[in-house]
C-alpha positions in Angstrom: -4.6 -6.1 -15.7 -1.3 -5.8 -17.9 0.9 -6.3 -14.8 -1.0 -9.2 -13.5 -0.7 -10.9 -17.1 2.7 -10.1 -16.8 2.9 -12.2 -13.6 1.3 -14.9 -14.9 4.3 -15.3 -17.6 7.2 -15.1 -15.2 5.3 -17.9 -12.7 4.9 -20.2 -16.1 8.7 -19.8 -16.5 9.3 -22.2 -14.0 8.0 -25.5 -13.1 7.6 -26.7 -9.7 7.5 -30.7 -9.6 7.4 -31.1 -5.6 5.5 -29.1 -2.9 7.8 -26.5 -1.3 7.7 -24.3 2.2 8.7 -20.9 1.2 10.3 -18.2 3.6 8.6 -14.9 2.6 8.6 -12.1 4.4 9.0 -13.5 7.3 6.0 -15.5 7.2 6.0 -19.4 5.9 3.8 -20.7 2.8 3.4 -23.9 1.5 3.4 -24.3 -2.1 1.8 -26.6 -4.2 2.6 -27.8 -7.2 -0.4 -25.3 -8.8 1.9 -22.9 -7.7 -1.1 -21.5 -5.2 0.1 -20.3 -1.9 -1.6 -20.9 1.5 -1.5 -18.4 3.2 -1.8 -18.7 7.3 -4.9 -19.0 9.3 -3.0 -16.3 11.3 -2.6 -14.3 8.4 -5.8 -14.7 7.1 -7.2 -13.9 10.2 -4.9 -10.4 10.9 -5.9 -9.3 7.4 -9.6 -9.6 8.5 -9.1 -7.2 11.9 -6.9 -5.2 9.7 -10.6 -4.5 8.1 -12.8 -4.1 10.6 -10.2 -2.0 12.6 -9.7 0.4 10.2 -13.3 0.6 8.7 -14.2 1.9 12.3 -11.8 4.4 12.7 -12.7 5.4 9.1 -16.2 5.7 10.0 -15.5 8.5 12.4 -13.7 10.5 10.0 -15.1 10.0 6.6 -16.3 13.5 6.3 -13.0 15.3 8.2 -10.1 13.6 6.5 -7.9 16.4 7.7 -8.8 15.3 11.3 -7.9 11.9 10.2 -4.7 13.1 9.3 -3.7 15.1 12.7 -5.3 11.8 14.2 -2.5 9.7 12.7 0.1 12.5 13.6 -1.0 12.4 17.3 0.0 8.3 17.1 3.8 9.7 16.4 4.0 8.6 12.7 5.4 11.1 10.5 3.0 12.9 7.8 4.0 15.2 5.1 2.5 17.6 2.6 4.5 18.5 -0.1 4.0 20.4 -3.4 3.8 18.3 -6.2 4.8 15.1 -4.1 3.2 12.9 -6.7 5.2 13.8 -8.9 8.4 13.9 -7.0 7.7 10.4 -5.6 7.2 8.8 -9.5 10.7 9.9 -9.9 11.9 6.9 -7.3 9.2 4.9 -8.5 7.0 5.6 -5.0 3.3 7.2 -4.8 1.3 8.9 -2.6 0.2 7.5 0.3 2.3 5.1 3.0 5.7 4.6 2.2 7.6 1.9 3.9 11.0 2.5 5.2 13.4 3.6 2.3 17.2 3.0 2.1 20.4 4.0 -0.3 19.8 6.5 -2.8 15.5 6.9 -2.3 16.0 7.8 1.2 18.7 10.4 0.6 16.5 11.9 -2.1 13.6 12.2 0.1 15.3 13.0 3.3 16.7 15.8 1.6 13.8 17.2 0.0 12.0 16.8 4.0 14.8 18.1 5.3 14.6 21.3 3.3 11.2 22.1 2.6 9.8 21.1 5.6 12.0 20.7 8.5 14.3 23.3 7.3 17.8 21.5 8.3 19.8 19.5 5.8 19.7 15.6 6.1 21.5 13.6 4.3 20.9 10.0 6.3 20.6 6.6 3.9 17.3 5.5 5.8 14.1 6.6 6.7 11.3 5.1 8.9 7.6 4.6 7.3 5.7 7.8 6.5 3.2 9.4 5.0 3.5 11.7 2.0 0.0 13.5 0.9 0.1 16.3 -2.0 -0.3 19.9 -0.5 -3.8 21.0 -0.1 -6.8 19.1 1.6 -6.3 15.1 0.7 -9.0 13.0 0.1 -10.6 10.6 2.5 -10.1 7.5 0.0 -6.7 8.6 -0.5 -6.1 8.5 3.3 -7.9 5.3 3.7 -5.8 3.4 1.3 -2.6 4.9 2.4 -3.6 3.1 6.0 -4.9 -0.2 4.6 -1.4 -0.3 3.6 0.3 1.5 7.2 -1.6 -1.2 9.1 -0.5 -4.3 6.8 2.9 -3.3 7.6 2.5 -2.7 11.2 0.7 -6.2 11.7 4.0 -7.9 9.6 2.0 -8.7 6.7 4.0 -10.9 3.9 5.0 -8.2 1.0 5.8 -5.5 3.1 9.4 -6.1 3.8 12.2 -3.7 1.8 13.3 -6.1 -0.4 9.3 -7.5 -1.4 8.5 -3.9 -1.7 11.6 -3.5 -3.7 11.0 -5.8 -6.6 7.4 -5.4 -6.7 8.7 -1.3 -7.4 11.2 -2.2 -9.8 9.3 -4.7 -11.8 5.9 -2.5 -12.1 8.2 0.7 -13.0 9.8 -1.1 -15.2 6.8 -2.6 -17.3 5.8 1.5 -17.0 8.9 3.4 -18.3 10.0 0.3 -20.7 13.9 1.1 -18.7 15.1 -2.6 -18.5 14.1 -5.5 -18.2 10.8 -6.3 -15.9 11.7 -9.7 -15.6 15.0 -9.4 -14.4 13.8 -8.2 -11.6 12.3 -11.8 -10.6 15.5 -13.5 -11.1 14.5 -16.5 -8.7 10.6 -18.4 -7.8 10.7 -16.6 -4.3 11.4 -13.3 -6.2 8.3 -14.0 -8.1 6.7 -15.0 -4.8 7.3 -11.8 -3.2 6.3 -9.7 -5.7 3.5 -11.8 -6.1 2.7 -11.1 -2.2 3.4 -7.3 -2.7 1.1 -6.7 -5.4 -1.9 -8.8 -3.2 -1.2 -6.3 -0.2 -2.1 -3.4 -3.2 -4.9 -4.6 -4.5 -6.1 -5.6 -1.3 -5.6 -1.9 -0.2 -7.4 -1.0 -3.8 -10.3 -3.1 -2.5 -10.6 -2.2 0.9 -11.0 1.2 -0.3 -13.5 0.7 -3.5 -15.7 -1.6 -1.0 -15.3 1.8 1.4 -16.6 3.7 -0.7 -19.1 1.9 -1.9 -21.1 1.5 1.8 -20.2 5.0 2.3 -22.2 6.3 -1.1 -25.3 4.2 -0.4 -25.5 5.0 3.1 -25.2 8.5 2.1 -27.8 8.3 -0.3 -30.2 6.0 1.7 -30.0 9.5 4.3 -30.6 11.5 2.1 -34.2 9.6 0.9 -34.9 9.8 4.7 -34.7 12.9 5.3 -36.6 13.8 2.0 -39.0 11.6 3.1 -39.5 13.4 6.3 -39.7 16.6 4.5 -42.2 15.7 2.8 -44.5 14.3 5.7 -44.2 17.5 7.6 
């Protein structure tokens, strides 16, 4: 909630007096002079197979989320488990989960610390492809299951995935965390603010995806379980 407030301020910083087409990532908006953007019918209709897609596939795994993971491997996209990752990841101001392609100083860091404790050769490249980073020890299903909300947003182009959305969306909510800076800074310009404003959308639509998830996947659970009980108690 703070960081959305905190959104709200940097949008009222400026005043837009004429409708506008905006270039963000990749994908065109018109905005109004509400400062509401429109998003695509295409868009709008990728984000809704991006659901239904994934809730299948989830559906299949939701009690082995191990399987899930050698599922994704088997699809050639790199997955990691490394000890303490969370922690490691905070300090470049990433999480667990999907991580979009990294470049400059976060992608030395983290193909060094691949390189070493995992594939056990030194790398020092300035890039990295998407990934997935888990902690080290059995991951859980809603972890997994927001990590490829996000995996296939990005795959499917969706605005606030590029580098440089994900970038200021990063910089601006690490910032308002570790008080280093200035948050607003970071949105120097309106289609800054835009593409943060897109980035954070893709997260809490991830966030939803994966509460809603859960949510069918309790009650289904429990409706079973009164079934079966049920039957028990006939016999």
């Amino acid at each position: 909630m703070q960081f959305i407030n905190f959104l709200k301020k940097i949008f009222n910083k400026k005043k837009i007096l004429q409708p506008s087409v905006y270039n963000i990532s990749g994908t065109k908006h018109s905005l109004n002079s509400a400062c509401t953007l429109k998003l695509s019918s295409e868009t709008e209709n990728k984000k809704k197979q991006i659901n239904e897609n994934l809730k299948n596939l989830l559906k299949k795994y939701i009690d082995s989320p191990e399987k899930l993971i050698q599922y994704i491997k088997l699809h050639g996209i790199k997955v990691y488990k490394i000890k303490n990752a969370s922690k490691l990841l905070s300090k470049i101001r990433e999480e667990e989960g999907f991580l979009t392609p990294l470049k400059g100083w976060k992608a030395l860091i983290m193909n060094f610390v691949i390189g070493i404790l995992i594939e056990e050769k030194i790398n020092f490249k300035l890039s990295t492809k998407e990934m997935f980073i888990f902690n080290e020890g059995e991951t859980e299903i809603y972890t997994i299951a927001r990590a490829l909300h996000k995996y296939y947003g990005f795959k499917n182009k969706l605005p606030g995935f590029d580098y440089k959305s994900q970038e200021i969306f990063k910089k601006v909510y690490g910032n308002m965390h570790t008080k280093q800076g200035d948050a607003l800074s970071s949105c120097a310009s309106l289609k800054d603010m835009y593409a943060c404003k897109e980035a954070l959308a893709r997260d809490l639509e991830s966030i939803n995806f994966t509460i809603s998830l859960s949510v069918e996947y309790e009650r289904a659970k429990k409706a079973l379980g009164i079934l079966q009980s049920t039957k028990s108690t006939n016999i």
